[in-house]
N, C-alpha and C positions, 0 to 999 in steps of 0.2 A: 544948755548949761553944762552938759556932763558929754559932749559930743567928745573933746579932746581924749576922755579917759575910756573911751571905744576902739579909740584908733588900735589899739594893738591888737583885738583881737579880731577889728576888719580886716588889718595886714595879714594875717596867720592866713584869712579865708584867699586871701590875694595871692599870695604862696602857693598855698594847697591847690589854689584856681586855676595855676600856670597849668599844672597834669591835666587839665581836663578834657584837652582833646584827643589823646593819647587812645588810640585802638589796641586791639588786640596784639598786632602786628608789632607796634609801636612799645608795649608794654614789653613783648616779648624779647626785643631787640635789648632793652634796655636790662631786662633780671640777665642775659645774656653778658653783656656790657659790664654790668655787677660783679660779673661773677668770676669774667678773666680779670678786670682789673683787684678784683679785691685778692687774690691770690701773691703779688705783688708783694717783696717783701727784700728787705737786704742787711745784711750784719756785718760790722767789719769792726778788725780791731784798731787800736791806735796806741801807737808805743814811741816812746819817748824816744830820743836819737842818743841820747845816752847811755839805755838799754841796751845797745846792740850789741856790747863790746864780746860779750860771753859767746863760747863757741858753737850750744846751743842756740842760742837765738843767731848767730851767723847763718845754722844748719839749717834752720826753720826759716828761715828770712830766705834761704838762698830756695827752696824750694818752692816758695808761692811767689818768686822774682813776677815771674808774669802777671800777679793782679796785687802787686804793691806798689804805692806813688809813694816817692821821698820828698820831705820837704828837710828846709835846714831846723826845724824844731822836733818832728816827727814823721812819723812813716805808717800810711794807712793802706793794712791789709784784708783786701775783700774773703770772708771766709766761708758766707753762702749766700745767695741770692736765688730769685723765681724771677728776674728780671729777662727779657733778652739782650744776650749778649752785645748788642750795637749800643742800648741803652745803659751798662753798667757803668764801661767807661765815663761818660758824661757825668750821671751822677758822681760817681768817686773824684771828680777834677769839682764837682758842685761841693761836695761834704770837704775836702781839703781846704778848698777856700773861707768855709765856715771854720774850721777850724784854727787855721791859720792866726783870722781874726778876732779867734778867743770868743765866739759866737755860743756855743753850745754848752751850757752849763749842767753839772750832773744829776741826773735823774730829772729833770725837769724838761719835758718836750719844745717843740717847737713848730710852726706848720707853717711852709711856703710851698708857692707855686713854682714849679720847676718844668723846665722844657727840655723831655726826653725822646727818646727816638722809637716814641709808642704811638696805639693806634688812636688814643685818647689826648695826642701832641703835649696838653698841660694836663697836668696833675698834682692834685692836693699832697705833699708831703710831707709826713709826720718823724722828725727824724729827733734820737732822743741819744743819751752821750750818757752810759752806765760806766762808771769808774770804777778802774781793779780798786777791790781793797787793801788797806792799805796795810803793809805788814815789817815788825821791824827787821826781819829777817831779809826783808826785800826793800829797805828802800830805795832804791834805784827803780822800781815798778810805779812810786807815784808819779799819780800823773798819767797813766797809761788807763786805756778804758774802752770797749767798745761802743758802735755808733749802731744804733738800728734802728731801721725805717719802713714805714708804712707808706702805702698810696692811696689817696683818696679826696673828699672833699668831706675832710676828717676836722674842721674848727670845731661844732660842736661836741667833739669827744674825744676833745685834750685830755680832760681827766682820765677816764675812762683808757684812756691809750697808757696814759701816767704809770696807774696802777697794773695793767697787764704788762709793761715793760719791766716793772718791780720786780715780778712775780718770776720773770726768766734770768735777771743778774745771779743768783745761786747756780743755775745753771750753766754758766758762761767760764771758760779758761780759752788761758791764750795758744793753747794748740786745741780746744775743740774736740776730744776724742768721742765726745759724747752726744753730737751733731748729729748723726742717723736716728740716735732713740731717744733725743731729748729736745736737743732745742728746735731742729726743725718743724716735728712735729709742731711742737709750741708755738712758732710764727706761722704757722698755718693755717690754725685757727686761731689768727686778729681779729681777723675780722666777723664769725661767726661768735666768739666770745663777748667782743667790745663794743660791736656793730647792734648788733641781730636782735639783742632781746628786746627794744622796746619794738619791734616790729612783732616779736615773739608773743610778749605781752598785749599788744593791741590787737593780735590775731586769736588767741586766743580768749577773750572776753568780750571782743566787738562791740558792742552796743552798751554792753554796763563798764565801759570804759571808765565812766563816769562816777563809778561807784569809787575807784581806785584814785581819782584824780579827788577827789574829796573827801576821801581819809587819808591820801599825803597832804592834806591843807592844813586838816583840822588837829593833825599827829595821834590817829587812830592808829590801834595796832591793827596788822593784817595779817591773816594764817594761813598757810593753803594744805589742802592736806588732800588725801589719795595723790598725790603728784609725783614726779621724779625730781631728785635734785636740782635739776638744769630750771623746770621749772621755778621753783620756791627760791631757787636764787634770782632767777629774772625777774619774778614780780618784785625780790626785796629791793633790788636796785629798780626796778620802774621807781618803785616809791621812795627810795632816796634820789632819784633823781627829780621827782615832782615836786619834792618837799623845799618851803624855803628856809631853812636850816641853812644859817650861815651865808643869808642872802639880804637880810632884812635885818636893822639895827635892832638889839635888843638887850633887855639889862639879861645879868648873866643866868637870872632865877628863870626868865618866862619862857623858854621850852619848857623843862621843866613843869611849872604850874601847868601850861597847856597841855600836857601831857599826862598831868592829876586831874584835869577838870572834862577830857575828852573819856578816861578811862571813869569816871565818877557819874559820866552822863551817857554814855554809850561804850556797848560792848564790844569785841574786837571784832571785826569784820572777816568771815569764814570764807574762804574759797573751796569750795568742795569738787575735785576732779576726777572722784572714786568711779562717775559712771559716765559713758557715755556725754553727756552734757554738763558744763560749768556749770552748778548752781550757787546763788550768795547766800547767805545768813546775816542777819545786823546790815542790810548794805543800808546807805543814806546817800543822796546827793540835792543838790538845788540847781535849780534854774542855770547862774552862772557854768556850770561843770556840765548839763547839759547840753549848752550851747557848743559844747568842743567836742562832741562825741561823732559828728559827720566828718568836720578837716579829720582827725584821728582815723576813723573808719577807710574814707576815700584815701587816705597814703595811704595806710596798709595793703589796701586793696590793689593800689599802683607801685609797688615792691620798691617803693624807696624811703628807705629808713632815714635817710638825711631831711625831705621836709617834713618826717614824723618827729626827727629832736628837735625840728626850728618850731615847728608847730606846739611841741612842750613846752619847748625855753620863752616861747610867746605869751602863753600860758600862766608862767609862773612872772612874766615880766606884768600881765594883767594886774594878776594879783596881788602883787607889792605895789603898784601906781594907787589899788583900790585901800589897801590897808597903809600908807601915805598919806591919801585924801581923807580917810577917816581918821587919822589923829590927828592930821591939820583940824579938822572939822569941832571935834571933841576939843583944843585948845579953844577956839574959837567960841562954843558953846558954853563954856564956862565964865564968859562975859557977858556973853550977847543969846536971846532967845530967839533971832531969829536965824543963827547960827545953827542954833538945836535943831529946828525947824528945816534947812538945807539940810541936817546932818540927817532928818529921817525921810525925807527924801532920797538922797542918795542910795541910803541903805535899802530903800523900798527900792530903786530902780536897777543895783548891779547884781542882785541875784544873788549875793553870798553873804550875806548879812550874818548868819549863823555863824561863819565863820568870822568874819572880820571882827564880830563881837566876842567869839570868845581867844582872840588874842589880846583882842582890846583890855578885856576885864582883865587875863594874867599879865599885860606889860603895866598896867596902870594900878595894880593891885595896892600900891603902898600910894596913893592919892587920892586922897578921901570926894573931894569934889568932882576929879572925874570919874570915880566907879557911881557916883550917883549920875551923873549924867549915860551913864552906861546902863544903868538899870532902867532908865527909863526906855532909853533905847529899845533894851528890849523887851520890853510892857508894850512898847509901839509895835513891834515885829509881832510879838505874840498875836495880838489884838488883830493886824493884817492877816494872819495865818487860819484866824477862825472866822473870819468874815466871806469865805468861797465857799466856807462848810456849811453858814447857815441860808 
């Protein structure tokens, strides 16, 4: 009956299961592998052809001759790269062509496979198109913008890429004086920034993994304290990224109420790092969020952060099939008994019943018939939860 709504989280294991024969040797190759390719990085400007005419930018244009390509609409100049050299050219004849065809739109990423003259032959590239601003002093400058790009096998952390590209356009002009102490640093660490923390995070908590994957469900808060900064920001983005916030249909009140009924019924969830050993305070989790705590463990253990975000994003796709199946359920139960019936089975068999009810009760809060069906619900779950105790 409920086989279909397994399948996701069997696949996660099927993912996770590819690494499993992987030695020492094999692991070793691979954080190696990581580590030259993630370094990988390239920025270039793009300036209008219209632009040129000033005897500055003649000056400037005429000294970077050797890594400018002209097209008849613009002119894209490489301004730093960690590429090797055999390989730059290639990309820049790759990004010209995107741009050409009006491909890359500003501040919004983009990720294709691209075949460059590395040791890794295709690679994931993330390439993103940050626009000069725009100013009336200058307008002959619209339209002009730098292109920067990442390598990897980087789909799920488009966002994530989104936002740390953001962060570097303040920092961007079209001569660059500020390349040695600002921006390079800054593309240096892409990948340790954008990459790293849910490996960070799942290395650091191991096994109560689970505790954190079930207060981003239920929209507990979470604290951490004795930590460093680097920390307390990774855990907050682990948990906006577990969280389905803006992922699942909702009126505009029910984060909200969920977020009054989780802080009314439990307390923030403490991460204490002062000594020696992570300990919790308030942790909670169930069955369902147990079950994810090995795939999570074994990639962290196998240094690849990529099928620890496929393994998250699997995760959160469980959970929206299960909170799906239980509204369907709940329409359904409001006709028919033996709807209800299916519907507390269900919930007795996918492990998160806790959770799925209390989104249920804040999305359905203004529907009288089915917060009664929800109450009973959970009279039934209550009822299951004291029948191992006695």
């Amino acid at each position: 009956m409920f086989t279909s709504q397994t399948s996701s989280f069997q696949e996660s294991l099927d993912v996770e299961d590819k690494d499993a024969d992987f030695d020492s040797e094999d692991l070793a190759a691979y954080g190696q592998k990581t580590q030259q390719t993630s370094c990988y990085y390239a920025v270039y400007y793009s300036q209008s052809s219209r632009c040129e005419s000033s005897e500055e930018s003649e000056s400037w244009s005429q000294k970077r001759a050797d890594s400018t390509t002209s097209q008849e609409d613009f002119s894209l100049t490489l301004l730093d790269s960690s590429l090797p050299s055999e390989a730059e050219p290639e990309l820049r004849s790759y990004i010209s062509r995107r741009l050409s065809k009006g491909a890359l739109l500003g501040g919004m990423g983009n990720i294709a496979t691209v075949e460059l003259s590395l040791p890794e032959q295709a690679v994931g590239c993330y390439c993103c198109f940050l626009e000069q601003e725009k100013s009336p002093e200058q307008p002959e400058a619209n339209g002009n913008g730098w292109v920067v790009l990442n390598f990897f096998n980087l789909l799920t952390f488009r966002i994530e890429l989104d936002k740390y590209m953001q962060g570097l356009q303040s920092s961007l002009t079209p001569e660059m004086q500020n390349l040695e102490s600002e921006v390079r640093p800054y593309l240096s660490r892409w990948y340790e920034e954008s990459v790293m923390h849910v490996h960070r995070v799942v290395q650091l908590v191991q096994g109560n993994i689970a505790f954190l994957l079930h207060a981003a469900l239920s929209h507990t808060n979470v604290e951490v304290i004795g930590a460093d900064e680097r920390t307390k920001t990774d855990v907050s983005r682990f948990i906006k990224a577990a969280s389905l916030q803006g992922l699942v249909q909702e009126e505009p009140n029910t984060t909200s109420l969920c977020k009054a009924i989780s802080e009314a019924s439990n307390s923030a969830l403490l991460i204490d790092c002062s000594s020696g050993e992570t300990t919790f305070t308030n942790a909670v989790t169930n069955r369902f969020c147990d079950e994810w705590i090995q795939p999570f463990v074994n990639a962290a253990e196998r240094f690849n952060p990529f099928i620890l975000r496929q393994i998250l994003e699997n995760f959160k796709l469980k959970a929206i099939q299960d909170m799906n199946n239980l509204k369907r359920f709940i329409r359904q139960a409001e006709m028919s008994h033996y709807a209800l019936f299916r519907c507390c089975l269900f919930l007795q068999s996918c492990g998160n019943g806790d959770v799925l009810l209390q989104n249920a009760r804040a999305e359905h809060s203004g529907f009288p018939e089915a917060c009664s069906i929800i109450r009973v619900l959970e009279e039934f779950l209550s009822e299951q939860a004291v029948i191992p105790e006695q």
